[in-house]
C-alpha positions as CSV (number, residue, x, y, z in Angstrom):
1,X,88.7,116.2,90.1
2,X,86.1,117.1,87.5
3,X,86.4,113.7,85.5
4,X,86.0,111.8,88.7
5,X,82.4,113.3,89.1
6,X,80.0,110.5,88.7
7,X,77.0,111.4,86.1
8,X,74.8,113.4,88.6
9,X,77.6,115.0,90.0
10,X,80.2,114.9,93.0
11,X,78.7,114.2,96.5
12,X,79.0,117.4,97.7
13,X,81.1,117.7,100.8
14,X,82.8,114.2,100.5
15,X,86.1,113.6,99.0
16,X,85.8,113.5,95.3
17,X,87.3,110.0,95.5
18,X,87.4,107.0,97.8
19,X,84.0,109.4,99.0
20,X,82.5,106.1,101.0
21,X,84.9,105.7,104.3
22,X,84.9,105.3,108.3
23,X,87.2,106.7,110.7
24,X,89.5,104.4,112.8
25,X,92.4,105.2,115.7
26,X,95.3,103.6,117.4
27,X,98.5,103.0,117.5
28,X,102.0,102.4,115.4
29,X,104.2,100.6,116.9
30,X,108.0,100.8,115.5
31,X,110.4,97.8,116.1
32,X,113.3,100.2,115.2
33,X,114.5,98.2,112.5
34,X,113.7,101.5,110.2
35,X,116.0,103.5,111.6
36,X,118.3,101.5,109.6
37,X,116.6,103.2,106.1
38,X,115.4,106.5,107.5
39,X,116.1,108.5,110.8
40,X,112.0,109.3,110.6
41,X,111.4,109.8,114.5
42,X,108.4,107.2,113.7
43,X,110.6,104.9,112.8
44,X,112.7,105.0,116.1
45,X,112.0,102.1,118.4
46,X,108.1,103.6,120.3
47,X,105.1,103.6,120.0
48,X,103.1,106.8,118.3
49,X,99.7,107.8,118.0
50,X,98.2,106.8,114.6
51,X,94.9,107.9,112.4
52,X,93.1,106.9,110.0
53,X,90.5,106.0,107.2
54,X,89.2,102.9,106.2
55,X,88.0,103.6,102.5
56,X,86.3,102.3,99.2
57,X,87.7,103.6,95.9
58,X,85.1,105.4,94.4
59,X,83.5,108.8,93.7
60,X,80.1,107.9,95.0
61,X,79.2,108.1,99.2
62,X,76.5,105.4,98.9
63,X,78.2,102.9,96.7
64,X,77.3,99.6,98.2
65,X,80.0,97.2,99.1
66,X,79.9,95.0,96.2
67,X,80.1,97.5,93.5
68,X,83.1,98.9,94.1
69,X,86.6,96.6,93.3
70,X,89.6,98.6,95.0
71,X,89.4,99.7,98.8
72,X,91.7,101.8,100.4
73,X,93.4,102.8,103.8
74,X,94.3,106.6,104.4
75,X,96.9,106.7,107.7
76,X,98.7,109.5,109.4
77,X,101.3,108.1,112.1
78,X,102.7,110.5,114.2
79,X,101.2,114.0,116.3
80,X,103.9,116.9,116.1
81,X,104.0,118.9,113.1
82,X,107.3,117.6,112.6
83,X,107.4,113.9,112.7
84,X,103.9,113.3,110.9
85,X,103.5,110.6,108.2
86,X,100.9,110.7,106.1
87,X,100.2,107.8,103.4
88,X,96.8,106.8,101.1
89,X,97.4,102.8,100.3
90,X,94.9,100.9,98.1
91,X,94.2,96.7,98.7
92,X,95.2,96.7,94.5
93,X,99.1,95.4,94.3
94,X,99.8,97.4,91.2
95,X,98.0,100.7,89.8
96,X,95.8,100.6,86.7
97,X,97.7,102.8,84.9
98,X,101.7,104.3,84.4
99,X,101.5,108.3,84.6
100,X,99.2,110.7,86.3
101,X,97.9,111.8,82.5
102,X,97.2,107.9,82.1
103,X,95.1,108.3,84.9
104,X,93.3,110.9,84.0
105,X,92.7,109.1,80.2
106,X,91.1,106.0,82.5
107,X,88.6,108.8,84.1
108,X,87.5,110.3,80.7
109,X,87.5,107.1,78.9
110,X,85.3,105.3,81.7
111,X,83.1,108.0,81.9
112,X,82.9,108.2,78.1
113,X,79.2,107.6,76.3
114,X,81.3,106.7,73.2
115,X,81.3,103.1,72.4
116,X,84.6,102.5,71.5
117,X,86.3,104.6,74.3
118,X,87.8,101.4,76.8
119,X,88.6,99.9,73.9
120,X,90.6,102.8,72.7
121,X,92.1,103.5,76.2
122,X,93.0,99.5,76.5
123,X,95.0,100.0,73.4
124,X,97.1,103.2,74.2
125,X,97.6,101.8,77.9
126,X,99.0,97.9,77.2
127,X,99.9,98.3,81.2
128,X,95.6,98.2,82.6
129,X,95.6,94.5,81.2
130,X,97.3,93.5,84.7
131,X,95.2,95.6,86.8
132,X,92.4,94.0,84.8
133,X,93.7,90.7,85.4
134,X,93.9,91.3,89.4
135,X,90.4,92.7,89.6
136,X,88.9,90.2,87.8
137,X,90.6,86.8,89.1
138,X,91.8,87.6,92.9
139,X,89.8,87.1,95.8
140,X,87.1,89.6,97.8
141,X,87.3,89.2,101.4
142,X,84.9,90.4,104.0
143,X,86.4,92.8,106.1
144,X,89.0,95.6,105.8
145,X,90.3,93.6,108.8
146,X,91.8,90.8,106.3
147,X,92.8,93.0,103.9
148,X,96.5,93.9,103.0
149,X,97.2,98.0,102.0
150,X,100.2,98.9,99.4
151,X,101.7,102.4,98.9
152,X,102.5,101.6,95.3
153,X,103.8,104.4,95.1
154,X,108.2,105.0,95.6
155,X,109.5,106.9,98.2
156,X,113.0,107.5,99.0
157,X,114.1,106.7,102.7
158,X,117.3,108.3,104.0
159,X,118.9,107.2,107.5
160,X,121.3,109.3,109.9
161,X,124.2,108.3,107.6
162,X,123.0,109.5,105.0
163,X,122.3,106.6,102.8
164,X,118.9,106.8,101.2
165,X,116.9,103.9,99.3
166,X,114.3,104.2,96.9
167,X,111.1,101.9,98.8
168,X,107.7,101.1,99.0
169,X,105.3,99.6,101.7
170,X,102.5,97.8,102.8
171,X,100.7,96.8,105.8
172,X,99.9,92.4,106.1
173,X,96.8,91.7,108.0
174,X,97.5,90.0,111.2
175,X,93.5,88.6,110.5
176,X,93.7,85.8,107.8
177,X,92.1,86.5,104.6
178,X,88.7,84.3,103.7
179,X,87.7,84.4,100.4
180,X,84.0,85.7,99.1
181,X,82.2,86.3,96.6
182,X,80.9,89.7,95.5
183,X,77.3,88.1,95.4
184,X,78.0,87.1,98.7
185,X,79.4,90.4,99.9
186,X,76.7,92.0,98.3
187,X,73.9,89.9,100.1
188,X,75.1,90.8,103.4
189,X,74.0,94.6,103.0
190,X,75.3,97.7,101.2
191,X,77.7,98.8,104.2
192,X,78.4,95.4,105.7
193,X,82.4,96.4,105.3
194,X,81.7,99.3,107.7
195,X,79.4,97.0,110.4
196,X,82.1,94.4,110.1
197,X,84.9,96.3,111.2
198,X,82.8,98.5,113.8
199,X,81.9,95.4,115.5
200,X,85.5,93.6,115.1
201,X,87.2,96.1,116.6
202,X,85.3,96.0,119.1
203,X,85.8,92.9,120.3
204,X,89.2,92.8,120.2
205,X,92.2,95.5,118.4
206,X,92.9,94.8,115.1
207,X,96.8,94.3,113.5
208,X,98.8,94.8,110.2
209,X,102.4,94.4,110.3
210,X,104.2,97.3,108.3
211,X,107.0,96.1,105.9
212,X,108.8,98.2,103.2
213,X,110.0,97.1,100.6
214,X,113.7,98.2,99.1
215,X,114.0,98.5,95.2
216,X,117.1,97.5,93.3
217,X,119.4,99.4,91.0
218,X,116.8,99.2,87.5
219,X,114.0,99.0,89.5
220,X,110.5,101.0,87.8
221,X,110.7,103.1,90.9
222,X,108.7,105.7,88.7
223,X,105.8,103.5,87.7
224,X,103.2,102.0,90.4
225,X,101.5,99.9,87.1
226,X,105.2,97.7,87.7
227,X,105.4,95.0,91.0
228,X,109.0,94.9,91.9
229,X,110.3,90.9,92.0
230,X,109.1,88.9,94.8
231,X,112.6,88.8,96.4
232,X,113.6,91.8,97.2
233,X,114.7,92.7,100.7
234,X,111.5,93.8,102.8
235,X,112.2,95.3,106.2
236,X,109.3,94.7,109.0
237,X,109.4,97.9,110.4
238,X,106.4,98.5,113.2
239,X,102.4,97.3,113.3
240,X,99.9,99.3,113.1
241,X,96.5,98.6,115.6
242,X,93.3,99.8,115.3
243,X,92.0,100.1,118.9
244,X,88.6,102.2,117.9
245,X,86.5,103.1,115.1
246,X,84.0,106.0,114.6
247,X,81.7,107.2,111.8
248,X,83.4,109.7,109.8
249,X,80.4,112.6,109.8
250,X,82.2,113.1,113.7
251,X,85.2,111.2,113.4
252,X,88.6,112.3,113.6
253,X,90.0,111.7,109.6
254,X,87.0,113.4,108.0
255,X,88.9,116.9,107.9
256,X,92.2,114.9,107.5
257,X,93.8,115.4,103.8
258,X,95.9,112.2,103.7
259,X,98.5,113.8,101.1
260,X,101.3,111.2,100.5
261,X,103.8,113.9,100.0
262,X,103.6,114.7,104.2
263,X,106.1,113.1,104.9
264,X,108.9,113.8,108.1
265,X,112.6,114.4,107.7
266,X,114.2,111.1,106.5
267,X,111.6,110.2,104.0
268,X,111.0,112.1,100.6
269,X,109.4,111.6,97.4
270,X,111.5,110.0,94.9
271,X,110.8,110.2,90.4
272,X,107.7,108.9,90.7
273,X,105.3,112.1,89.6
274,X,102.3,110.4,90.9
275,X,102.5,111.9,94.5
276,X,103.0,115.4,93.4
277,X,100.0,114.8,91.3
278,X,97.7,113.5,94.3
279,X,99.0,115.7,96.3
280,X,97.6,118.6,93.8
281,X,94.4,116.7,93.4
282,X,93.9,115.8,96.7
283,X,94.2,119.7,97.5
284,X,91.5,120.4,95.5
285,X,89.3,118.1,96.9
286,X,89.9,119.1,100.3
287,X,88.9,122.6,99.6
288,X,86.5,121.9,97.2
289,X,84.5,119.4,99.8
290,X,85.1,122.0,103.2
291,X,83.6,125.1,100.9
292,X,80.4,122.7,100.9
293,X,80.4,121.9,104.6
294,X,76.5,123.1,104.5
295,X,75.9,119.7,102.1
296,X,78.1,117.5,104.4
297,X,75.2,114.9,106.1
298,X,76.0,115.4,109.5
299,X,74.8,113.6,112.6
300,X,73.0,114.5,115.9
301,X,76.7,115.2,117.5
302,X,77.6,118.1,114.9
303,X,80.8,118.4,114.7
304,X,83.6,121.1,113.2
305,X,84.5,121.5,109.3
């Protein structure tokens, strides 16, 4: 949490990552093909209440639009205690980097004054030259709306038979993706993402189909830096609408830690350490942000820390 601290310091109050964000609800509806993975409740053919966040990856609250490469999507499906689902997906198909302590190396090095210090970190982590080679050569869109979310992380599903698979998921925009530029994004304002998608859906609900995707035996179910091979067996299990969004300084996610190891009977973690290791991290963010509920900008409405 410390090395994701931007040069003047965290935004006090805000997450310590993915800081920038806007609040949606709605619904997940399941088709009940899951139950055929995992005996989840949320996977049994209904529909359930679902919550979320809308996100951009980055430690600073006012980052404009443009500047910032990875967005991300923190859900929660589910309401009881017992059945909830909780999952933090980035837009990025693969993750920068193979370990948590990888991770960390990225933070340190980027934040580094020392001129050789990506350089360094470039040559001790072979595996960033993908991620480079996504950020750099895919397309932007416009809206959150068109954008497709990955888990990246592995999960292990377990059905009422007791057979369990090791997967991963991702929610496909029902909205087709346009292409722009990030001098185009950027000339449509600073928080055009969040104006976009306030005004979308609220014209009309917005859609993203939920497929998982089940490894193979040899599968690098322990490493999100790895894409599984295009053809293995994915599993359309549900679609998430967003019926409403609302600021976050009132809305419903902003007290919401969307730890990817909450996770209700049927699913689990599987040997992939980074969920443990966001889940530790994202713990200290959450208490670090709600001890500074005095420095959180809040809105005429108030609201409840």
């Amino acid at each position: 949490m410390n090395a994701l601290a931007p040069p003047g310091g965290p935004a006090l109050g805000h997450r310590r990552n993915h800081a920038k964000g806007i609040c949606f609800t709605g619904t997940f509806t399941s088709n009940g093909a899951g139950t055929a993975l995992s005996a989840a409740r949320v996977l049994a053919p209904g529909q359930y209440p679902a919550l979320g966040r809308f996100n951009l990856a980055t430690s600073d609250a006012n980052a404009a639009d443009a500047t910032v490469r990875v967005r991300g999507m923190g859900l929660q499906i589910g309401s009881s205690s017992a059945d909830i689902w909780r999952s933090a997906m980035i837009t990025a198909p693969i993750f920068p980097v193979s370990t948590p302590q990888g991770f960390y190396d990225l933070l340190r090095a980027s934040g580094s004054k020392a001129p050789d210090a990506m350089k360094n970190f470039v040559a001790a982590h072979p595996e960033f030259s993908n991620f480079l080679k996504w950020a750099t050569t895919s397309p932007w869109t416009g809206s959150y709306a068109e954008d497709r979310f990955n888990s990246l992380d592995s999960f292990t599903f377990t059905n009422a038979s007791g057979q369990s698979s090791i997967v991963r998921w991702s929610l496909i925009p029902s909205a087709p993706p346009v292409a722009i530029t990030p001098d185009e994004l950027a000339k449509r304002g600073p928080d055009y993402l969040e104006s976009e998608i306030s005004a979308r859906v609220g014209k009309a609900p917005q859609s993203w189909t939920m497929v998982v995707t089940i490894s193979n035996p040899g599968d690098p179910t322990a490493d999100p830096s790895k894409a599984w091979p295009a053809d293995r067996r994915t599993v359309p299990v549900g679609t998430l609408t967003v019926q409403k969004i609302e600021p976050e300084a009132n809305g419903p996610c902003r007290d919401i830690n969307f730890d990817p190891t909450v996770l209700p009977p049927g699913m689990a973690t599987s040997n992939d350490p980074f969920p443990a290791a966001r889940s530790a991290a994202y713990a200290v963010s959450y208490d670090r942000r709600t001890a500074e509920a005095a420095d959180y900008p809040r809105t005429s409405q108030g609201g409840t820390q």
